[in-house]
C-alpha positions as MATLAB code, in Angstrom:
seq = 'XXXXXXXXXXXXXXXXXXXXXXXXXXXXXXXXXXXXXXXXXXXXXXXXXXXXXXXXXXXXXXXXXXXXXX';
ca = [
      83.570  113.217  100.805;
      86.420  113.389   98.281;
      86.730  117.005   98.424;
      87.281  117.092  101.739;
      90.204  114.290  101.308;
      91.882  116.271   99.124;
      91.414  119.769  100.571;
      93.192  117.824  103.816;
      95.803  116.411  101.362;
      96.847  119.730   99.510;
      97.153  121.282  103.170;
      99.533  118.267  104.526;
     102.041  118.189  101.281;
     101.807  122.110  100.347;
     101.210  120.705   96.699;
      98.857  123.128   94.716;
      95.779  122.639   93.415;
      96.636  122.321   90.058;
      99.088  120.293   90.458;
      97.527  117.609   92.466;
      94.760  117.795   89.695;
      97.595  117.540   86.480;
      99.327  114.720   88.326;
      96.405  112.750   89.727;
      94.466  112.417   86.686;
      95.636  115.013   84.246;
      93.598  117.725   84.825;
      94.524  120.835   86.158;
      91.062  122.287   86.864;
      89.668  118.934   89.088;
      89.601  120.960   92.268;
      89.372  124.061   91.047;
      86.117  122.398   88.870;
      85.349  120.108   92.757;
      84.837  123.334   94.882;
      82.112  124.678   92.050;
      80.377  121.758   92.305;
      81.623  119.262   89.764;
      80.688  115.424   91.113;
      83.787  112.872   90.104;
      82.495  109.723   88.562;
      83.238  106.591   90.256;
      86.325  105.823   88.102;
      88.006  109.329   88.793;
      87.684  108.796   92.785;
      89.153  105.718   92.388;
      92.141  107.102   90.256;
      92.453  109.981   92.872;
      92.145  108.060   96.134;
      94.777  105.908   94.077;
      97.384  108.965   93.893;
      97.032  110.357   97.031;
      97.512  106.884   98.562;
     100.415  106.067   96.252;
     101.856  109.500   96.913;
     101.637  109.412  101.245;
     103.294  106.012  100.719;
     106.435  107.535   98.927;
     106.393  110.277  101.421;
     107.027  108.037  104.306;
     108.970  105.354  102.680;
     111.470  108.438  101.510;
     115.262  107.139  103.616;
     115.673  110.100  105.800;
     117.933  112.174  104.164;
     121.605  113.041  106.106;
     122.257  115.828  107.854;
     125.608  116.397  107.684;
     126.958  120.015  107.762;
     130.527  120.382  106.415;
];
């Protein structure tokens, strides 16, 4: 269930609900709208399973930042 994917998303990046919702597909209230009930078309699952995929791939292609301490 989508729903689900997210909810697991938000709680592995920390990123807010609205957020995720404004920068997946430009809506602030998609979860919010989700956990009352609201059923994504097929299009919108797409474009979110898109982001979240997109977005885990940045997160572990990131160089690892240095640690250097001076």
């Amino acid at each position: 269930m989508l729903l689900r994917e997210i909810e697991k998303f938000l709680a592995r990046t920390g990123m807010p609900a609205t957020k995720f919702g404004r920068l997946a597909v430009s809506d602030p209230r998609l979860v919010l709208d989700m956990r009352n009930g609201r059923e994504p078309r097929r299009r919108m699952i797409l474009r979110v399973e898109h982001f979240m995929n997109k977005y885990t791939e940045t997160l572990t292609k990131r160089p690892q930042e240095s640690l250097d301490v001076r």
